[in-house]
DOKOLLO-619920 format. One record per residue (C-alpha): residue number from 1; residue in one letter; y, x, z. Coordinates in Angstrom, 1 decimal, decimal comma, always signed. Last residue first. Example, Ala and Ser with C-alpha at 12.3 -4.5 7.8 and 13.67 -1.06 7.14 Angstrom:
// DOKOLLO-619920
n=2; res=S; y=-1,1; x=+13,7; z=+7,1
n=1; res=A; y=-4,5; x=+12,3; z=+7,8
//
This chain:
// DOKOLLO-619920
n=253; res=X; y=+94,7; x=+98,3; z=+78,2
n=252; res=X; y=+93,7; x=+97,3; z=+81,4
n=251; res=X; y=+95,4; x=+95,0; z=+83,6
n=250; res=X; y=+94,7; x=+94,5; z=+87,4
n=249; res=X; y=+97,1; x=+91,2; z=+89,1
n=248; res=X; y=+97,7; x=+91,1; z=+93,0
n=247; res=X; y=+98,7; x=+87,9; z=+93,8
n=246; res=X; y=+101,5; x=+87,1; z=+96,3
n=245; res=X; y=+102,1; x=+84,1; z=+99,2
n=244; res=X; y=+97,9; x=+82,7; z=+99,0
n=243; res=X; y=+97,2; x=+79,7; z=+100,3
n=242; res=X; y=+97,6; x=+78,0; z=+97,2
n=241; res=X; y=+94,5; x=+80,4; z=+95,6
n=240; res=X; y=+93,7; x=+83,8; z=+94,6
n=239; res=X; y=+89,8; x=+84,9; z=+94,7
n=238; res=X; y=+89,1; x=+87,5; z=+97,2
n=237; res=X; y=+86,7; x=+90,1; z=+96,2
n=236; res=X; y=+88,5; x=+92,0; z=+94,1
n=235; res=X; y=+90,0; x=+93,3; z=+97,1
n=234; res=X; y=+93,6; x=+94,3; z=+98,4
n=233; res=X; y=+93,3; x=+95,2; z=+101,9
n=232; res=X; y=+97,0; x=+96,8; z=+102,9
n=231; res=X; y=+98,4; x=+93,8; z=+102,2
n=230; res=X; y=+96,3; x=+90,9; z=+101,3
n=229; res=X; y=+97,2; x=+89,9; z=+97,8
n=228; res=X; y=+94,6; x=+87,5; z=+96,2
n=227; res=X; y=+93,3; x=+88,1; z=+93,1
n=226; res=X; y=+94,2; x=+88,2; z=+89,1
n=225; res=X; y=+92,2; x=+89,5; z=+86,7
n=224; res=X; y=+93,5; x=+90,7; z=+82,7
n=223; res=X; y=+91,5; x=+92,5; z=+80,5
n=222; res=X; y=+92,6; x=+93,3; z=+77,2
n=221; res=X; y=+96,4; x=+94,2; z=+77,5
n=220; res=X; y=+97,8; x=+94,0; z=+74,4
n=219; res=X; y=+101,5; x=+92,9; z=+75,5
n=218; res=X; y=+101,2; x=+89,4; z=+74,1
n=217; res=X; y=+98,2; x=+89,1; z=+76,6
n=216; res=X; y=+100,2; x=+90,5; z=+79,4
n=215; res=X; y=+102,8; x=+87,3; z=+79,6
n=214; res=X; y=+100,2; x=+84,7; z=+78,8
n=213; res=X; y=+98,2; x=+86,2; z=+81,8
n=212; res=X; y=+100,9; x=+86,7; z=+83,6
n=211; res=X; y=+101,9; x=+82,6; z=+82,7
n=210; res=X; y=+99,0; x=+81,7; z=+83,6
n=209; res=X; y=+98,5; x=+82,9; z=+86,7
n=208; res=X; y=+101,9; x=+81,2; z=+88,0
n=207; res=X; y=+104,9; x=+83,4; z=+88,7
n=206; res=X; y=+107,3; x=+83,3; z=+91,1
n=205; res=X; y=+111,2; x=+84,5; z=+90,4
n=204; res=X; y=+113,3; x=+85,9; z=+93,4
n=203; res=X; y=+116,8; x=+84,6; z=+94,1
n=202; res=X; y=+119,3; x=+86,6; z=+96,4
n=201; res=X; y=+122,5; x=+85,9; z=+97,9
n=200; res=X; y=+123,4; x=+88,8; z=+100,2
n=199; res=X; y=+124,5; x=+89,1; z=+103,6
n=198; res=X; y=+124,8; x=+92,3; z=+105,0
n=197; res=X; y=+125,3; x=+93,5; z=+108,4
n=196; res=X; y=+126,1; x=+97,7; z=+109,0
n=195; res=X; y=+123,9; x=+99,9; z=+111,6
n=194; res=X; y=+123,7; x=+102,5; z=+109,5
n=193; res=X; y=+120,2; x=+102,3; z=+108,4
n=192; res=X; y=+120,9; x=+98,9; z=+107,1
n=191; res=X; y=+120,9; x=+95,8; z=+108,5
n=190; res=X; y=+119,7; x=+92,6; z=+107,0
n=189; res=X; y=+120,2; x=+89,1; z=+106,2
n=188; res=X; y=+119,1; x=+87,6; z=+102,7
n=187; res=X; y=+120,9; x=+84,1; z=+101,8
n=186; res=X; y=+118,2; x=+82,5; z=+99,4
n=185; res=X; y=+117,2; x=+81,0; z=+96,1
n=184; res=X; y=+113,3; x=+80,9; z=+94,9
n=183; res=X; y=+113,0; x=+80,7; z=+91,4
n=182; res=X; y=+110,1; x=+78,8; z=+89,5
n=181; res=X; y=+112,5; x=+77,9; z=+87,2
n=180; res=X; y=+112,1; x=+74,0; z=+86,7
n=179; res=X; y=+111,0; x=+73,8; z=+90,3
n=178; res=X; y=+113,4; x=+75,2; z=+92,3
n=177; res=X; y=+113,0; x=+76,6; z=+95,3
n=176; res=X; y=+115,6; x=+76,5; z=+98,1
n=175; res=X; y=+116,0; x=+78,6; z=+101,2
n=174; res=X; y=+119,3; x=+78,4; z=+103,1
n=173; res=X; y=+118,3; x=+81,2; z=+105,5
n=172; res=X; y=+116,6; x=+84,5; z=+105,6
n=171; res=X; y=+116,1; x=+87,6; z=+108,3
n=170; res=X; y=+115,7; x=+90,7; z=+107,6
n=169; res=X; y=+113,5; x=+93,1; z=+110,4
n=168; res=X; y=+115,2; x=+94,3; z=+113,1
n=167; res=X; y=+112,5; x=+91,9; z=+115,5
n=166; res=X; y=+109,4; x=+91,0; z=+113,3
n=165; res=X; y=+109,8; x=+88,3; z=+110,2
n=164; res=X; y=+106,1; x=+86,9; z=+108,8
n=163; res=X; y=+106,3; x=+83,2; z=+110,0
n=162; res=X; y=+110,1; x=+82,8; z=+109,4
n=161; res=X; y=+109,3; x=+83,5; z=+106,0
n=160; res=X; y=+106,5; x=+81,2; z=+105,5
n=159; res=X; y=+107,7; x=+78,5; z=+107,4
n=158; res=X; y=+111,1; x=+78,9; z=+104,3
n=157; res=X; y=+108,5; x=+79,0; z=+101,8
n=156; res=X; y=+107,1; x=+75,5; z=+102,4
n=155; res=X; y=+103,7; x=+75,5; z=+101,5
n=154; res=X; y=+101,5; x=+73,4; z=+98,3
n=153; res=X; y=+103,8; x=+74,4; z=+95,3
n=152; res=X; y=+105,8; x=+76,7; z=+96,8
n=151; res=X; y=+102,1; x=+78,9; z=+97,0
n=150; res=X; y=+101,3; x=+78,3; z=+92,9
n=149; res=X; y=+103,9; x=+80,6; z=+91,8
n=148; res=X; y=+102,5; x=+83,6; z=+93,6
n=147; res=X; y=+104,9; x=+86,3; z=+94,0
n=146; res=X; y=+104,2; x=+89,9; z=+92,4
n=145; res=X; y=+101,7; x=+92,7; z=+93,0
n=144; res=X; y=+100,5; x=+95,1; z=+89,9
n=143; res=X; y=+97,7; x=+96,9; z=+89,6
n=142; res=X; y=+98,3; x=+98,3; z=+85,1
n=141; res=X; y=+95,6; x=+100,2; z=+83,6
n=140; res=X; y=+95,2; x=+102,2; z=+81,0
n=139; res=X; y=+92,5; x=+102,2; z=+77,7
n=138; res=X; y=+95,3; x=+103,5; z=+75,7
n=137; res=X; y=+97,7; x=+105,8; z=+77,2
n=136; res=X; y=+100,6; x=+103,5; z=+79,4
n=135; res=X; y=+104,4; x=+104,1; z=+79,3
n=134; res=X; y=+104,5; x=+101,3; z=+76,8
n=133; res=X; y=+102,9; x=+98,7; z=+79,2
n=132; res=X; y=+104,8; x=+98,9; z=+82,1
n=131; res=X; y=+108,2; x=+99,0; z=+79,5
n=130; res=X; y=+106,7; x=+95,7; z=+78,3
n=129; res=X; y=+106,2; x=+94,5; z=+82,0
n=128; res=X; y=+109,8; x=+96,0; z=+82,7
n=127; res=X; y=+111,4; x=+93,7; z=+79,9
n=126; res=X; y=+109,6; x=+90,6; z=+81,1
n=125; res=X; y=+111,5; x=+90,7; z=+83,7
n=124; res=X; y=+114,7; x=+91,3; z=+82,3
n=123; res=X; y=+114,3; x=+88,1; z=+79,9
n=122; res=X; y=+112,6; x=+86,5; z=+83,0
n=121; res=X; y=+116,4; x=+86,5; z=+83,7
n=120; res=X; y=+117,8; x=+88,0; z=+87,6
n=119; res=X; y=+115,4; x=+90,3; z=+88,0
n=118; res=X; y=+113,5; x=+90,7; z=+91,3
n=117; res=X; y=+110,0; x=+90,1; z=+89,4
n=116; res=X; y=+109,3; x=+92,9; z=+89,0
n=115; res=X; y=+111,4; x=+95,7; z=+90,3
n=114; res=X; y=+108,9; x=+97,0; z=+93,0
n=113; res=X; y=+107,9; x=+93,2; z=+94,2
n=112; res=X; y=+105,5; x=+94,7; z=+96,7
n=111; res=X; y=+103,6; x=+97,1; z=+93,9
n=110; res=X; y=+104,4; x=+98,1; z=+90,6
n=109; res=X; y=+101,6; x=+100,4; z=+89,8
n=108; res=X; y=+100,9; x=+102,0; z=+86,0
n=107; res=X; y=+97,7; x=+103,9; z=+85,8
n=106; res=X; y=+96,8; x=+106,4; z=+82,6
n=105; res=X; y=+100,2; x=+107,5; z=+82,2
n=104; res=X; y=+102,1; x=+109,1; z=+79,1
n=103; res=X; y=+101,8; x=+106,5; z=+76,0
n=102; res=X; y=+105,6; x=+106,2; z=+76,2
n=101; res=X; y=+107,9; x=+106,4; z=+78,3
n=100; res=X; y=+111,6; x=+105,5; z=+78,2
n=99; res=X; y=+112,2; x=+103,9; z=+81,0
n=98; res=X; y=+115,1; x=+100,9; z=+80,5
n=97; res=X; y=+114,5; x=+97,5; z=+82,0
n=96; res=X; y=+113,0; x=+99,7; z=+85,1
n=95; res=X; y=+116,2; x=+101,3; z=+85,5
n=94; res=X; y=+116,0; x=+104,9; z=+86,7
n=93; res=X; y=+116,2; x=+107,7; z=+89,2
n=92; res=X; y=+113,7; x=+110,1; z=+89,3
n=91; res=X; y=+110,7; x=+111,0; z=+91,3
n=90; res=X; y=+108,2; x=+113,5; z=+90,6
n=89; res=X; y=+106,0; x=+114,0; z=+93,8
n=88; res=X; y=+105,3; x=+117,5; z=+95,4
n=87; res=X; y=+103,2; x=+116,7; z=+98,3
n=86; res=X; y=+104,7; x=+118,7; z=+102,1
n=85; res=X; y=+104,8; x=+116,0; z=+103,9
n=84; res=X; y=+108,0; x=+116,6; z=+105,2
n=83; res=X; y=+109,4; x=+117,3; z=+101,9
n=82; res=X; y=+107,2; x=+114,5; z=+100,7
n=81; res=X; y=+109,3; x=+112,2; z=+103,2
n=80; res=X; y=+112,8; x=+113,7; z=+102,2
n=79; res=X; y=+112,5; x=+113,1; z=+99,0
n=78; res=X; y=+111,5; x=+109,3; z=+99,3
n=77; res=X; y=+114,4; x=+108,7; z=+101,7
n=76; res=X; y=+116,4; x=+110,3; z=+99,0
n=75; res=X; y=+114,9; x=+107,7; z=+96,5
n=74; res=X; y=+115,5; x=+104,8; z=+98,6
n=73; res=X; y=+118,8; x=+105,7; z=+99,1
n=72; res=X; y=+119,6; x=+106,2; z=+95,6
n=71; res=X; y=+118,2; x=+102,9; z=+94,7
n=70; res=X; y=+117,1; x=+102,1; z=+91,0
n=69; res=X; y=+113,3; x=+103,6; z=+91,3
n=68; res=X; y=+110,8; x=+105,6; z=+89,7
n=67; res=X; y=+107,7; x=+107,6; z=+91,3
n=66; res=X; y=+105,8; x=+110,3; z=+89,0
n=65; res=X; y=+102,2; x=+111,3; z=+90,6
n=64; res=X; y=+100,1; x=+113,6; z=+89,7
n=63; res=X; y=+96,7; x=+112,7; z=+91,6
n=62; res=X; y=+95,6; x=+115,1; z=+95,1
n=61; res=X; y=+95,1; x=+112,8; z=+97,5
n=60; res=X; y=+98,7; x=+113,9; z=+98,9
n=59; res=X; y=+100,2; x=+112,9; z=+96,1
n=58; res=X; y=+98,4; x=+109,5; z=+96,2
n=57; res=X; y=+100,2; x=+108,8; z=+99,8
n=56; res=X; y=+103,3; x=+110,5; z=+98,2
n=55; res=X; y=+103,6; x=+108,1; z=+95,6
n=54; res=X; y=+102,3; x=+104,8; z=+97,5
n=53; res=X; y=+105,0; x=+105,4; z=+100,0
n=52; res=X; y=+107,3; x=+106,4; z=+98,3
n=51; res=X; y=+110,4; x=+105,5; z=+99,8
n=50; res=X; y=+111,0; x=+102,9; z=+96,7
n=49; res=X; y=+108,5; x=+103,7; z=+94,2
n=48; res=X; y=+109,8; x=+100,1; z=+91,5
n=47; res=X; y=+107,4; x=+102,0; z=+88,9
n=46; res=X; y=+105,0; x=+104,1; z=+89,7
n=45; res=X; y=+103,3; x=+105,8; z=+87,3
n=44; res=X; y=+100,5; x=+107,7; z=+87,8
n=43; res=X; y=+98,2; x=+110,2; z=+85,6
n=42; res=X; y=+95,1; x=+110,7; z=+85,7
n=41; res=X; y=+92,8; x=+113,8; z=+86,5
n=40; res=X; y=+92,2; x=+113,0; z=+89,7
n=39; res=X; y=+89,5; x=+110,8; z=+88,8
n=38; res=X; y=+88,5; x=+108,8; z=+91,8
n=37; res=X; y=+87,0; x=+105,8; z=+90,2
n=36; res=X; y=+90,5; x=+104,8; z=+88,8
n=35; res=X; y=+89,9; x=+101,5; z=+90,7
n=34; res=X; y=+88,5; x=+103,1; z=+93,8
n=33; res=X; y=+91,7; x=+105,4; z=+94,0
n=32; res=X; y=+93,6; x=+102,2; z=+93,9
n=31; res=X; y=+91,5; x=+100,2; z=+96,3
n=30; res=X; y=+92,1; x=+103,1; z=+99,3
n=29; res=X; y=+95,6; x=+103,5; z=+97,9
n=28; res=X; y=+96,4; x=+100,4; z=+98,9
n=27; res=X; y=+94,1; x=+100,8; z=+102,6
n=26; res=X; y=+96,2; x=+103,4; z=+103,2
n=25; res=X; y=+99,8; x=+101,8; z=+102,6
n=24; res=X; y=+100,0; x=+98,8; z=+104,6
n=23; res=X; y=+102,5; x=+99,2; z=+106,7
n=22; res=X; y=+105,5; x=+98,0; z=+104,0
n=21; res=X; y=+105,4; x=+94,4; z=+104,5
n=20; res=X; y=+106,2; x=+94,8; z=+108,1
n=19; res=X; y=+109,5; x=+95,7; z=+107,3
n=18; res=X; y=+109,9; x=+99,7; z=+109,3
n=17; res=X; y=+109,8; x=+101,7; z=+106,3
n=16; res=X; y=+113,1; x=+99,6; z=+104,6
n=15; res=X; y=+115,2; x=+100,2; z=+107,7
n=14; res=X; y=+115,1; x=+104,1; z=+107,1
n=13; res=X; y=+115,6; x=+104,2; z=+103,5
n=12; res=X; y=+118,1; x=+100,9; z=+103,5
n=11; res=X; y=+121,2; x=+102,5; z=+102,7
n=10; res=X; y=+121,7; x=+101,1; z=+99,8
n=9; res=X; y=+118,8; x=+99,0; z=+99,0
n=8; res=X; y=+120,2; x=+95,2; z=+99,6
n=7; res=X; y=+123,3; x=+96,1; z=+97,5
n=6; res=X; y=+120,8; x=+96,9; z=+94,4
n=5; res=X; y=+118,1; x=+93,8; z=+95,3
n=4; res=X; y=+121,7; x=+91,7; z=+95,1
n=3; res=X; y=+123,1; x=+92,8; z=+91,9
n=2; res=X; y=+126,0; x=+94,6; z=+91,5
n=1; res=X; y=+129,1; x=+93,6; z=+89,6
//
C-alpha cells in the first residue's frame, strides 16, 4: 500500500513549484554557499531534491550536485528544469531509508521536510538521519529543516495552516496533534498537475531540539545548532523559539 507523501507527489511536479513554501530558493542557497565558505570544490547531497530546486540553483553556482528523491514526477520535473537551465545535476531515484553512500559528500541538505520527518515510525526517520550521516566525509556538514516540536505546544496548527495556504495551493482539515507522539494527523487536499482531487490522510512527526540533538549526537556529529526557519532567509542569527513553525538544524561532522 502506498504511503501518503508517495500518492501526494505523483503528478505534482508542476503544482508542487507553485506552494508558497517552495519560493524561497535564492536566499537558501545564499546561506548554504556561505556555510561551505564558497568552496566549490565540495560535494552535495541532497536528499528529499524534489524538482530541484536547491540542486539546480547550486548547479548552476557551479558545486557538484547529486539530488535524490522517491517521486517519479518530481524527479522528471527536476530533469526537465536543468534541461532548461542548462546545469547538469545527478539525480536518481531512491529511498531515503535506503541510500547506499558512504563517506562521499562534504554537505548533506534535507530541506522543507525532504523525506525527514514524513515517515511514518521515527524508526524510518531516524533511518534517513543515519543514512544523512553515512553519506558524509569526515569533518561534513549536515543544514537540515524539519518541524518544530515546541510550536503545537504554544499555537494551534490548524490557524497556522490556514494562515499560510494561497489560492491552488493544498488545503488541510481535521487537524489533530497528539501529544504522546508529537505527530500531527490530517486530511491533505490537493490537485495535481492534471487537474485530478486527492484526499489523503497524512501524519507528519515534530521534533523538539532536544531530541535532534540527542538524535545527531549518537550519530557522531560534533556540533550541533539549531535556529529559526525563515524561508528563503535562513540565519544564524535568529534564535528558535515557540513562535517559530520549522527549525533549521547545521551539523558538522
Amino acid at each position: 500500500m502506498k504511503q501518503w507523501y508517495e500518492t501526494l507527489f505523483e503528478n505534482y511536479g508542476m503544482k508542487y513549484d507553485k506552494e508558497c513554501f517552495t519560493q524561497g530558493t535564492i536566499g537558501e542557497c545564499d546561506f548554504i554557499e556561505n556555510e561551505i565558505e564558497y568552496n566549490k570544490n565540495l560535494r552535495i547531497l541532497d536528499i528529499g531534491c524534489g524538482t530541484g530546486r536547491h540542486s539546480i540553483e547550486l548547479a548552476k553556482r557551479g558545486y557538484s550536485v547529486t539530488g535524490v528523491d522517491l517521486s517519479d514526477s518530481l524527479l522528471k520535473r527536476a530533469k526537465e528544469k536543468a534541461i532548461e537551465q542548462k546545469v547538469n545535476v545527478d539525480f536518481k531515484k531512491a529511498d531515503a531509508r535506503n541510500l547506499t553512500f558512504k563517506e562521499e559528500f562534504d554537505l548533506v541538505i534535507m530541506l522543507c521536510e525532504g523525506a525527514f520527518p514524513l515517515m511514518e515510525t521515527d524508526e524510518m526517520n531516524y533511518q534517513i538521519l543515519q543514512n544523512a550521516a553515512k553519506a558524509l566525509k569526515q569533518k561534513g556538514k549536515l543544514i537540515l529543516t524539519t518541524l518544530n516540536g515546541l510550536f503545537p505546544l504554544f499555537h494551534s496548527v490548524k490557524d497556522f495552516l490556514a494562515s499560510q495556504t494561497q489560492e491552488g495551493n493544498a488545503t488541510y482539515e481535521n487537524i489533530s496533534f497528539d501529544l504522546m507522539t508529537f505527530r500531527d494527523h490530517n486530511i491533505t487536499y490537493v490537485e495535481d498537475d492534471f487537474g485530478d482531487k486527492k484526499e489523503l490522510q497524512c501524519n507528519e512527526r515534530y521534533y523538539v531540539p532536544s531530541e535532534i540533538i540527542w538524535l545527531l549526537k549518537s550519530l557522531n556529529f560534533k556540533t550541533i545548532d539549531i535556529y529559526g526557519e525563515k524561508s528563503g532567509a535562513y540565519s544564524r542569527n535568529d534564535m528558535l523559539t515557540t513562535e517559530d513553525f520549522e527549525m533549521l538544524v547545521i551539523a558538522e561532522k
